[in-house]
C-alpha positions in Angstrom: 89.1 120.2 81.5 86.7 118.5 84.1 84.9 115.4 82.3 83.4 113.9 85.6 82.1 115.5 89.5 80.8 113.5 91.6 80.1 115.0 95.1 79.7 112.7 98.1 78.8 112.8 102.0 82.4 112.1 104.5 81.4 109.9 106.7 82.6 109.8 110.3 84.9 106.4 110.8 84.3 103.8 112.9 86.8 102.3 114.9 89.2 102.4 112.1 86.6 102.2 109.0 84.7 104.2 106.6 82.4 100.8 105.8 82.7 102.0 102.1 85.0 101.7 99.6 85.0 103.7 96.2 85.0 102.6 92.5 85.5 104.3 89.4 85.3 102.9 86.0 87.3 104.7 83.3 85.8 103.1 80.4 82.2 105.2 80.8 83.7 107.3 84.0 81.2 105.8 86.4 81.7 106.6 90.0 80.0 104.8 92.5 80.5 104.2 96.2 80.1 100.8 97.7 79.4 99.2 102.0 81.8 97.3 103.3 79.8 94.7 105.4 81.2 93.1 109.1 81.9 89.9 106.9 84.2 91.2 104.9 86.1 92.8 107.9 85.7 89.7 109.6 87.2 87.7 106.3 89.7 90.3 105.1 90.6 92.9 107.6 91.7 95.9 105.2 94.3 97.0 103.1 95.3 94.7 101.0 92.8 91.8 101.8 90.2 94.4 101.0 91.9 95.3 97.7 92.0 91.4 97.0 88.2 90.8 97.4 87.2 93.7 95.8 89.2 92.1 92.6 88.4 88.8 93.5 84.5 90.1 92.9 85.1 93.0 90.0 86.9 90.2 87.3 85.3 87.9 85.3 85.7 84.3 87.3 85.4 82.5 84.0 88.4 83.3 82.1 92.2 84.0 83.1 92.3 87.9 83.3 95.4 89.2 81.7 97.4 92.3 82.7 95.8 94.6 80.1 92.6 93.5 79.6 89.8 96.2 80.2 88.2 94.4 83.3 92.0 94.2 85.0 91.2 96.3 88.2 94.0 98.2 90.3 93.1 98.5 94.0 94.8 100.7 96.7 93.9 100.2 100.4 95.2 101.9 103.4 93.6 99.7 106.9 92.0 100.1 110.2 95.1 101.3 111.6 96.8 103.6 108.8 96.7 107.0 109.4 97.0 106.8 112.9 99.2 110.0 114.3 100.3 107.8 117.1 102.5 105.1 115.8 105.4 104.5 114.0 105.0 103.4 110.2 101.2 103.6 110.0 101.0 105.4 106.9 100.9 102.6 104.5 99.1 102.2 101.5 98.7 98.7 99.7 98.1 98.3 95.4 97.1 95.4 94.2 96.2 94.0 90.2 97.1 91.7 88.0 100.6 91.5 87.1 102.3 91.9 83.8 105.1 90.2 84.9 103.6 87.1 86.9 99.5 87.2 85.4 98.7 86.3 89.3 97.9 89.4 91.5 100.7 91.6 93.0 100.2 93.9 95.8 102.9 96.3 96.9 103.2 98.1 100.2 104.3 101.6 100.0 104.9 104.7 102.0 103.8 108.9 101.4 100.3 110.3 102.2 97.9 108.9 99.4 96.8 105.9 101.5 96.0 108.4 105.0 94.3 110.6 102.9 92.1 108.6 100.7 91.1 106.7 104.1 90.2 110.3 105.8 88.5 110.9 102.2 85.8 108.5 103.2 87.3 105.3 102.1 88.3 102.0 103.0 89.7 101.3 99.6 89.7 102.3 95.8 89.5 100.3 92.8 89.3 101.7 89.7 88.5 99.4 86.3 88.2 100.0 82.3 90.5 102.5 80.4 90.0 106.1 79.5 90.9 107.0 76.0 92.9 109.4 76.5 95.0 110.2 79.5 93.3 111.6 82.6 93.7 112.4 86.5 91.7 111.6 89.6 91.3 114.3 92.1 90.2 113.3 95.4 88.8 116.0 97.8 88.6 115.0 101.0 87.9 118.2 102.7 85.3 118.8 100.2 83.4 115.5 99.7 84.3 115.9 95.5 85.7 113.6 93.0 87.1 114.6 89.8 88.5 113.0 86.7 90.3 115.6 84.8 91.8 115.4 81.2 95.8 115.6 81.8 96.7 116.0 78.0 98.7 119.2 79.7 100.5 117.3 82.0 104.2 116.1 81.2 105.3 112.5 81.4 108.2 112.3 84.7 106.8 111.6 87.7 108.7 114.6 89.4 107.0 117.1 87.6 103.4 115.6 87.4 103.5 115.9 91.1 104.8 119.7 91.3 102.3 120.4 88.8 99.1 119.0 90.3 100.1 120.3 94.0 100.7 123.4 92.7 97.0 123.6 90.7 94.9 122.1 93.8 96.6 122.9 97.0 95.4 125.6 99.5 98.2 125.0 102.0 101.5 124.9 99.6 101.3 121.5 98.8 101.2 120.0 102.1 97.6 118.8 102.3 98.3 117.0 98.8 99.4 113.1 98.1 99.6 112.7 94.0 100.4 109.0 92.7 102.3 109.1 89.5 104.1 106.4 87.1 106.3 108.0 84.3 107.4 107.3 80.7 109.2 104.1 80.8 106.0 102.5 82.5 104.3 102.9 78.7 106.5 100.3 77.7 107.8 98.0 80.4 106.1 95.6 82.6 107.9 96.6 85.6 106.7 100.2 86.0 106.2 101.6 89.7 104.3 103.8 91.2 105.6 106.8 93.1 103.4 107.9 96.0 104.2 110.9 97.1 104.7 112.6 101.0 105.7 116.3 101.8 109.3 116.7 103.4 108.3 119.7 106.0 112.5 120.1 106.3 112.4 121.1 102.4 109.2 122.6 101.5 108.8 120.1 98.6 107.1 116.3 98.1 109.4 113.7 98.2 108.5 110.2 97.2 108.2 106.2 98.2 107.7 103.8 95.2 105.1 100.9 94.8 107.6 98.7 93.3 107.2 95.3 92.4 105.4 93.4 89.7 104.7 96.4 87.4 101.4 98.4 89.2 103.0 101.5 87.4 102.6 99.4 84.1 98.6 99.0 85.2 97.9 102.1 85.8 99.2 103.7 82.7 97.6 101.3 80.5 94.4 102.5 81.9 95.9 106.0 80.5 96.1 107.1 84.1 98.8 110.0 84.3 98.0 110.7 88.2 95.9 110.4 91.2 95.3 113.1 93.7 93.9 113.0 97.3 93.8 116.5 98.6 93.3 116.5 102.6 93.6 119.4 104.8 95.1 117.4 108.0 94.9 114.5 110.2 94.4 114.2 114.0 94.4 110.9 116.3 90.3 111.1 116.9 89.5 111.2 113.0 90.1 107.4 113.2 87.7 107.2 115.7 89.5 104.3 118.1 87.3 102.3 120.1 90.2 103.0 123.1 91.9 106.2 122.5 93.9 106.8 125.8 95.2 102.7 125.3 96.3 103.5 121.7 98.0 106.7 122.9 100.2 104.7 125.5 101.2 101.7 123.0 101.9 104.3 120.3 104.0 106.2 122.8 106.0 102.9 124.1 107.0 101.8 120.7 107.5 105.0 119.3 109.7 105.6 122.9 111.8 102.8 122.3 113.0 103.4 118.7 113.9 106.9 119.9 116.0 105.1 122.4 117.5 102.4 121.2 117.7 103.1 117.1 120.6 104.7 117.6 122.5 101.8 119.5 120.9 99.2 116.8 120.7 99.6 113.3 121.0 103.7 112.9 117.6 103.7 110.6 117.3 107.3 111.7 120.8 108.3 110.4 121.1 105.9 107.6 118.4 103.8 106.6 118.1 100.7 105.0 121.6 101.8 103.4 123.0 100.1 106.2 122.5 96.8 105.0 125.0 96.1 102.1 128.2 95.8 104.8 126.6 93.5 106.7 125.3 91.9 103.3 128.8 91.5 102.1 130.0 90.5 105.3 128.0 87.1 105.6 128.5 86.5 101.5 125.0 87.4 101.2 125.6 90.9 98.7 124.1 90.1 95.5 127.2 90.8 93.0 127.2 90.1 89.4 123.8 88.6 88.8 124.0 86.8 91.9 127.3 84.8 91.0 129.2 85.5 94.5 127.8 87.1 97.8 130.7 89.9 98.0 132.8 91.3 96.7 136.3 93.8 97.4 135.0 97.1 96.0 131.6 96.5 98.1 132.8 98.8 100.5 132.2 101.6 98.1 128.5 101.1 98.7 128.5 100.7 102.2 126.6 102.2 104.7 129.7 105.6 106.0 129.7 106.6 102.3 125.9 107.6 102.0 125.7 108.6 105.6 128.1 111.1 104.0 125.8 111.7 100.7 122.5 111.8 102.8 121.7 115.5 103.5 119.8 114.7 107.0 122.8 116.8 109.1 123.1 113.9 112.1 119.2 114.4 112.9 117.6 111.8 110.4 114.1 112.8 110.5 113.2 111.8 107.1 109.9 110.2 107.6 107.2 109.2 104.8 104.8 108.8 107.4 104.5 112.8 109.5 104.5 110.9 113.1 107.1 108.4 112.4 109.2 107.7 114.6 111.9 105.3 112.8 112.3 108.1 110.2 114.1 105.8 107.8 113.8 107.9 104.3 117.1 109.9 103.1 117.9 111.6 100.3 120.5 113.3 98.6 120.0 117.1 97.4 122.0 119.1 94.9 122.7 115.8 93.1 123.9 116.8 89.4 122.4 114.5 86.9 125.2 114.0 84.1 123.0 111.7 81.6 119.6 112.0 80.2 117.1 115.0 79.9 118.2 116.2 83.4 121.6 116.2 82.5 123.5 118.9 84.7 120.7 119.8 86.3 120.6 119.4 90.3 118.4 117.4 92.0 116.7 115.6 95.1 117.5 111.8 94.8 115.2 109.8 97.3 117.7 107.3 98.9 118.8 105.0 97.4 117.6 102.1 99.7 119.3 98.5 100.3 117.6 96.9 97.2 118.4 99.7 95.0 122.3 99.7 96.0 122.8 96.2 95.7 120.6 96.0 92.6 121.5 98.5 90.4 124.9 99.1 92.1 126.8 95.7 93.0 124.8 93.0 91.2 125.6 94.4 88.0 129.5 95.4 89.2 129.0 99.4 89.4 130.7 100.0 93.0 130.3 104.3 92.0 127.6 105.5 94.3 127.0 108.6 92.0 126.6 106.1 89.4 123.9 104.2 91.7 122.5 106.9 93.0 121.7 108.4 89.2 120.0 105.0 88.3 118.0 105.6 91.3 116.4 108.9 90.3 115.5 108.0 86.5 114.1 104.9 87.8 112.0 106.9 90.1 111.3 109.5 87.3 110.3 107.4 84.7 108.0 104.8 86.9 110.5 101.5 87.2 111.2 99.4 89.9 114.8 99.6 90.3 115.1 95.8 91.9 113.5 94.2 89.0 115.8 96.9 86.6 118.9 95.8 88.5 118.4 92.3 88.3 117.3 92.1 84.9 120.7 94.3 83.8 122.8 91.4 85.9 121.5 88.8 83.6 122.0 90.7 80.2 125.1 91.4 81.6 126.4 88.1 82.3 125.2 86.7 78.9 127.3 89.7 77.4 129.8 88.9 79.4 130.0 85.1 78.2 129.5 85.6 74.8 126.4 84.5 74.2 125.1 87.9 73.1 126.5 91.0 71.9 125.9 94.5 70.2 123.2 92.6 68.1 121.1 91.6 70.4 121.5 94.8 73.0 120.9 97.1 70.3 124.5 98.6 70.1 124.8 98.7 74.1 128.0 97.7 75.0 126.8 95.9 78.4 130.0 94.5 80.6 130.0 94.5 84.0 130.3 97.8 85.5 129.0 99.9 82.6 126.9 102.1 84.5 126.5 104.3 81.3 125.2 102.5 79.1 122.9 100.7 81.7 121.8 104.2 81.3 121.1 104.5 78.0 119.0 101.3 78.2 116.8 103.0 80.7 116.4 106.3 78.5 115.8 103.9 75.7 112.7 102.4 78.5 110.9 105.6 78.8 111.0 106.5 74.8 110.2 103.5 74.0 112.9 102.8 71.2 115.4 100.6 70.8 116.5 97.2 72.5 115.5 99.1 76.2 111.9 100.1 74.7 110.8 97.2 73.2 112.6 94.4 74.9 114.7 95.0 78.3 111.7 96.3 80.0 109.7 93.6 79.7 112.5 91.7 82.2 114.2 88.2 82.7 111.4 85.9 81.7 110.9 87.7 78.5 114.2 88.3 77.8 115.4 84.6 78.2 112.2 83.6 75.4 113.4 86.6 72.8 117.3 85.8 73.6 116.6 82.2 72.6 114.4 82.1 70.0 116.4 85.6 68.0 120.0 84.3 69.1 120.0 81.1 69.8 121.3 81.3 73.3 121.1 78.3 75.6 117.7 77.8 77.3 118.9 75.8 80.3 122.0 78.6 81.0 119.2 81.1 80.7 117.0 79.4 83.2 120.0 78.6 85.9 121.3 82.0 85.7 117.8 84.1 85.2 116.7 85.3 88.7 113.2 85.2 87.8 111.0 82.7 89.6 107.1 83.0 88.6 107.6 86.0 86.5 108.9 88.6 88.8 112.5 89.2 89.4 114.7 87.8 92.6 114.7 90.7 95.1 118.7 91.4 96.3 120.1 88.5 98.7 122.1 85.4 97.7 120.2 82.5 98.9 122.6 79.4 98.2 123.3 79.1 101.8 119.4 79.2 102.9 117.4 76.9 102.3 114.7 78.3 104.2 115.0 81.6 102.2 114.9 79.7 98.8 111.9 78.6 100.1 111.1 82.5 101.3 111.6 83.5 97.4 109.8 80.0 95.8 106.9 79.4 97.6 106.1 82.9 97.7 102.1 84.0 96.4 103.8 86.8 94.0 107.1 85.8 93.1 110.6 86.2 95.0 110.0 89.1 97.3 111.5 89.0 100.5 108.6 90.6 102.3 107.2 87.6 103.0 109.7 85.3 104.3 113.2 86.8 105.2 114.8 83.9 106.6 118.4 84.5 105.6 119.7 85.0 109.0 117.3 83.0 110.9 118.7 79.8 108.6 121.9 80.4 107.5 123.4 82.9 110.4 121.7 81.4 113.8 120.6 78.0 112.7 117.7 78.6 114.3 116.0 75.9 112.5 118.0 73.0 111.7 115.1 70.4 110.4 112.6 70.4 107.6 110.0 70.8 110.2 111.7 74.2 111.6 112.0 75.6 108.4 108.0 74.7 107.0 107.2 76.5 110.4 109.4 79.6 109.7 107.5 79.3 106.1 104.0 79.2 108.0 104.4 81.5 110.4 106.7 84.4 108.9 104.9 84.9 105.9 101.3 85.2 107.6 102.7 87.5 110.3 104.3 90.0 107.6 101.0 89.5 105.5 99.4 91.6 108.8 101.1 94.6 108.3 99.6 94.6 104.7 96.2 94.3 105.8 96.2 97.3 108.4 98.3 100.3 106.5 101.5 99.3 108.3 105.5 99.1 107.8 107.7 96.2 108.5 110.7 98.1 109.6 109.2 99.0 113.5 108.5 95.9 114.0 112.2 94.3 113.9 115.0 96.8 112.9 114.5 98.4 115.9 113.9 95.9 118.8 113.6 96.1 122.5 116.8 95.8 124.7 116.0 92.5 126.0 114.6 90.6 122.8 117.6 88.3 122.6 116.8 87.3 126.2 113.3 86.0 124.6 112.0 82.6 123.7 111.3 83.2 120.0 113.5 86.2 119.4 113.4 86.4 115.9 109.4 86.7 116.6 110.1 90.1 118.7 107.7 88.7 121.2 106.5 91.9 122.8 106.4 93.9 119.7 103.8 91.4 118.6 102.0 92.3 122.0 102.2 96.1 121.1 100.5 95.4 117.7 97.9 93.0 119.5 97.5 96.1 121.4 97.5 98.7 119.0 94.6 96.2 116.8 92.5 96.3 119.4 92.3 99.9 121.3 91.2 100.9 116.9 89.1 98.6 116.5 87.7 97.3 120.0 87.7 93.5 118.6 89.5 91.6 121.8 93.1 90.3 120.5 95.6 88.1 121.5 99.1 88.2 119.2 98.1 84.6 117.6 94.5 86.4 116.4 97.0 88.6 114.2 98.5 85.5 112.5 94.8 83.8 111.9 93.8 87.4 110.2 96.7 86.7 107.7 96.1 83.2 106.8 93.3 83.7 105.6 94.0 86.2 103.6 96.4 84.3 102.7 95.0 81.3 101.8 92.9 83.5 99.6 95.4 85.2 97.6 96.5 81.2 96.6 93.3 80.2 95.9 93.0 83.5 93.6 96.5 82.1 92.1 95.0 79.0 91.0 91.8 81.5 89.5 94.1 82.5 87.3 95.6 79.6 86.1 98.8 79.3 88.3 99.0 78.5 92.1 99.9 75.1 92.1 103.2 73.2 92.9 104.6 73.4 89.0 104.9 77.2 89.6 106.6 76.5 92.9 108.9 74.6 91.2 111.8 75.3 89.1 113.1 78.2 90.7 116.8 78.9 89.2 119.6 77.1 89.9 121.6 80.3 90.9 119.3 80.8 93.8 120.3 77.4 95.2 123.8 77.1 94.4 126.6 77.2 91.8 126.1 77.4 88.3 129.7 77.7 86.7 132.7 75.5 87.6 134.3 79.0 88.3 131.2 79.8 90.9 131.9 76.8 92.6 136.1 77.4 92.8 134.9 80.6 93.9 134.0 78.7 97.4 135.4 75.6 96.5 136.2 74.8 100.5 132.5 75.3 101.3 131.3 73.2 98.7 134.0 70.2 99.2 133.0 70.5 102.6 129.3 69.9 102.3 129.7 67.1 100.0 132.3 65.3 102.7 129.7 66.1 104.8 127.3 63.5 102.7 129.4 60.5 102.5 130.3 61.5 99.4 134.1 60.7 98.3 135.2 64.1 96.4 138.5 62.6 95.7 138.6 61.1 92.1 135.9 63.8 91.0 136.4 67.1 88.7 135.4 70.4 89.7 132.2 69.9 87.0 131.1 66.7 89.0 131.4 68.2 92.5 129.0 70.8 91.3 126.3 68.2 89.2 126.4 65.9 92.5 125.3 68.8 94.9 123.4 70.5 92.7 121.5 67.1 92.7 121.3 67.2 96.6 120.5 70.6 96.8 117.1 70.2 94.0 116.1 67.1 96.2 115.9 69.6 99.8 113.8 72.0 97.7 111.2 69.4 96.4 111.2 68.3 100.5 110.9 71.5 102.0 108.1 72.2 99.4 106.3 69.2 101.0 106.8 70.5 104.6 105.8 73.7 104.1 102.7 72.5 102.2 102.1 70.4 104.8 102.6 73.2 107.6 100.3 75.4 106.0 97.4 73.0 105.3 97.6 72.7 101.3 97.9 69.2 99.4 100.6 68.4 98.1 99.8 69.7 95.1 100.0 73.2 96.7 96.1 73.8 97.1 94.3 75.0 100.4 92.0 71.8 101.8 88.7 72.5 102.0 89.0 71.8 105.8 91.5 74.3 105.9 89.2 76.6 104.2 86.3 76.3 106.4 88.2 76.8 109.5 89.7 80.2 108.3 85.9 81.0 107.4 87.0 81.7 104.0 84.2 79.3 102.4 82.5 81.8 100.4 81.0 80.2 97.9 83.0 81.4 94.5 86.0 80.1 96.6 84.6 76.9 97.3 83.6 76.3 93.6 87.8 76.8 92.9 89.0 74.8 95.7 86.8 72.2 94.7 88.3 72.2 91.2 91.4 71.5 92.2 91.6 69.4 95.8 91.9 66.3 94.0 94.5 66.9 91.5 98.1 65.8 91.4 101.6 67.5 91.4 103.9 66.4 88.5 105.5 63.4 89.7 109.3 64.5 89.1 108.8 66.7 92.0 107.6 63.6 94.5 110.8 61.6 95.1 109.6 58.5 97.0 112.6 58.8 99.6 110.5 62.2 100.7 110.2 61.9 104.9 107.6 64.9 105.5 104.9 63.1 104.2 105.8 59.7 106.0 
């Protein structure tokens, strides 16, 4: 049944924009279209800067929004240069809402076609508010001009078959001129559902899917009794974007996409295998989450590495799985005739989409299953039922560990007998997740944070153990690398807007690898400038992965090669011959910080933002918890201490580990101050107003919050006087 049509006029783009952005509010089922203006370019860009302002302006600014309220908005952008037919990775789209897991905004950058075709639909952006009562779909024509919003009470609840279903009823070429976005059961109940975007795989004849992870959008959208969304779009050609210099962006796209076609294959093999080359070279530099984060390797890691799903993936040598048509890195594998042996697919055979790095290393070595079969069968239910597998893995490590220890048992996991490697019933928890029964429907799902409040308060268990060994920081859960041995990357998963993701500061081998930066001040400049420059992608429909898994022959010969200096020149490029603005490489970094700047001072909108939620990341993440974590590397750490003036000799194992975890809190609470300092904030973690003029940001409901909070003053246990960055 059709319960809303709204019919529209396509506009032709310009330069990269549609100057419109579409709303739809499921509470009365309004649909209304609304300008973007050459301010809000100017300010935001696109893509996820877009989706941010169009929040910023849609919630109530007097009141802290929560996760479910009505007025919670979710927002998906593509950017001035998604879509584009001519470059590698530039068929992003970017969510964005509030979180249920953090209450501060996420946004999560994701592959397949929705993003491309809602842009070529006529829009810059969606954001849709309210709640329906009952569960609906929105279609997007964007060969017609139409909008729909359909009743889906016919629709089932796995994301696999929502997406046959709806591509079957409004397709005219067999499904390839459809992108659907679906969630799934187990985003009813948890906080960290996902979103699966969905892309056609022209070598199968069937969609295949890329998941908007992190911070539970999937948990959003169903609240708003969302079952789907639909953008229906008959194809897409180079001159719909309508680039201010077509023959320039032809020969950039060409060079970059030239080189990963030459040099992929002597590099990092992302055509062959993927991001599922990673967990070797993980283990290799003890940096392979295992256990819930307690060691960096481990023996049986090489049962996850990179030769045994080279072996799984069905891509015959010619890797050409791309979520993007024109791609030319090609990075997404999957496994076909996989038979499912759990569940309500049990024995049935099936298309597994990866799994990728995180996914191995989460749901595979950090909670000790070393069985790809295992791995990979977490990897489809997660994707079926609408969960992030990072934040399902690393909330199973910590149940596990406290199982482990004794501190809970078959009381508190509602029968689930959960030691390390029990990739069964970590299973049944995630059925249990999209019934919504049990200790898996009503508890695990709501992750680490929760989980350490309910654990406490129902069993008693330690508070302080919880926190150390929780890998949780601001909500969401610690994306898969060990970071005891980076500083910088502690600060790449603390100081983050959204919690510890690594796409905004991966500074593992930069730090710990290279020593490329050896000094406080290195590493606040690593925290400046790597986390606006991967901001960028966000803002324009981009992926990460062109930019440095594949890089050119002589980047090590560079000044800055971590940087990729003349990719940044291609992308300086690329921005400009769409858009016709004249830019230089820095230009891309200013058009970050201030979206940036912005997504903080939205932060402190909603009641978090400053240094306190900086603070207190887990122990874990810096260094040893256990006396038996510490023997683990016990050479290392006696090492380090020498290395202090400090005389080990006299002192127990326990009082090796207090004294550097003592050192190791103090270099946190200093490299906060650096970075703050770096990236123009007091040290109480707020933008400066000066800081906030000069980006042009100064709007006037940002001033009002900046304004509020300029003056006031970090808790003083986190300002040690013998701090130097300030001095």
């Amino acid at each position: 049944m059709t319960i809303k049509e709204f019919e529209y006029e396509i506009p032709k783009l310009e330069h990269g924009y549609n100057n419109q952005t579409l709303y739809v509010n499921l509470s009365d089922n309004s649909i209304e279209i609304k300008p973007v203006d050459g301010k809000m370019k100017e300010a935001f860009t696109g893509g996820k800067g877009f989706d941010l302002w169009l929040m910023w302006n849609s919630l109530p600014n007097d009141r802290i929004v929560k996760w479910n309220d009505e007025e919670n908005v979710l927002c998906i952008a593509c950017g001035p240069l998604g879509g584009v037919t001519m470059y590698p990775g530039a068929g992003k789209s970017i969510v964005t809402t509030i979180s249920p897991a953090t209450g501060i905004p996420i946004d999560s950058n994701v592959g397949g076609y929705f993003g491309p075709n809602l842009k070529f639909a006529g829009f810059d952006a969606m954001q849709i508010q309210g709640k329906a009562k009952n569960d609906i779909y929105i279609f997007i024509d964007g060969d017609k001009g139409k909008i729909e919003i359909h009743d889906a009470s016919d629709l089932p609840d796995t994301a696999y078959e929502i997406t046959r279903i709806l591509s079957e009823r409004h397709t005219e070429k067999k499904g390839k001129d459809m992108s659907v976005v679906a969630a799934g059961p187990a985003a009813d109940h948890a906080w960290m559902g996902c979103l699966n975007f969905s892309w056609w795989d022209m070598r199968r004849n069937l969609p295949r899917y890329k998941q908007a992870g992190r911070g539970g959008t999937g948990t959003v959208f169903r609240n708003k009794k969302i079952k789907a969304l639909v953008a229906k779009l008959d194809r897409i050609t180079l001159d719909m974007n309508n680039p201010a210099d077509p023959d320039e962006l032809k020969d950039v796209g060409r060079s970059h996409s030239r080189e990963i076609l030459q040099l992929d294959e002597k590099q990092n093999r992302m055509r062959e295998i993927g991001t599922a080359h990673l967990p070797s070279i993980m283990n290799e530099f003890d940096l392979l989450p295992t256990r819930n984060f307690r060691t960096g390797s481990d023996p049986e890691a090489k049962n996850l590495f990179g030769n045994v799903w080279e072996k799984s993936y069905t891509n015959e040598g010619k890797g050409w799985d791309g979520c993007w048509r024109p791609c030319a890195i090609n990075c997404s594998h999957c496994i076909e005739d996989f038979e499912i042996r759990t569940g309500d697919f049990a024995g049935q055979k099936v298309v597994v989409d990866g799994p990728e790095y995180e996914t191995i290393a989460g749901c595979g070595s950090n909670i000790g299953v070393f069985d790809p079969k295992w791995v990979a069968e977490i990897n489809f239910y997660c994707d079926a039922y609408g969960i992030d597998t990072i934040s399902f893995g690393t909330t199973m490590g910590f149940v596990m560990e406290l199982f482990e220890g004794g501190h809970i048992d078959e009381e508190a996991t509602g029968g689930h007998t959960l030691n390390w490697g029990a990739a069964e019933e970590a299973l049944a928890v995630l059925h249990e997740m999209a019934s919504g029964e049990s200790f898996g429907g009503n508890h695990f799902g709501k992750g680490v944070r929760y989980l350490k409040k309910y654990f406490g308060i129902e069993f008693g268990v330690d508070q302080d153990l919880m926190h150390d060994i929780g890998m949780e920081h601001k909500g969401l859960e610690y994306s898969e690398y060990v970071t005891k041995e980076s500083l910088a990357q502690q600060g790449g998963y603390g100081l983050t807007l959204k919690g510890p993701q690594h796409d905004e500061a991966w500074l593992i081998f930069l730090d710990m690898v290279h020593n490329y930066m050896p000094t406080f001040e290195d590493k606040a400049e690593a925290l400046y400038w790597f986390p606006m420059w991967r901001t960028w992608f966000g803002l324009n429909g981009l992926c990460k992965l062109p930019w440095n898994d594949v890089v050119p022959a002589d980047n090590a010969e560079t000044d800055e090669p971590s940087k990729v200096p003349k990719h940044l020149e291609y992308y300086a490029r690329f921005f400009q011959s769409m858009t016709g603005r004249e830019t230089e490489p820095d230009d891309l970094i200013k058009m970050s910080e201030k979206v940036y700047n912005f997504q903080r001072i939205f932060n402190i909108r909603q009641g978090k933002g400053l240094r306190l939620h900086d603070s207190y990341i887990p122990y874990r993440s810096m260094g040893p918890v256990t006396d038996s974590e510490y023997e683990s590397r016990q050479e290392r750490y006696d090492e380090q201490l020498k290395e202090l003036g400090i005389d080990i000799k006299d002192m127990t194992i326990t009082e090796r580990k207090d004294r550097l975890r003592e050192h190791r809190e103090e270099m946190y609470r200093q490299l906060t101050d650096a970075a703050y300092k770096r990236r123009g904030w007091t040290r109480n973690g707020v933008p400066t107003m000066e800081k906030v003029e000069e980006l042009g940001i100064d709007f006037p409901s940002v001033v009002e919050w900046v304004k509020k909070f300029e003056d006031s003053k970090p808790p003083e246990d986190t300002l040690p006087e013998s701090n130097e960055a300030w001095k």
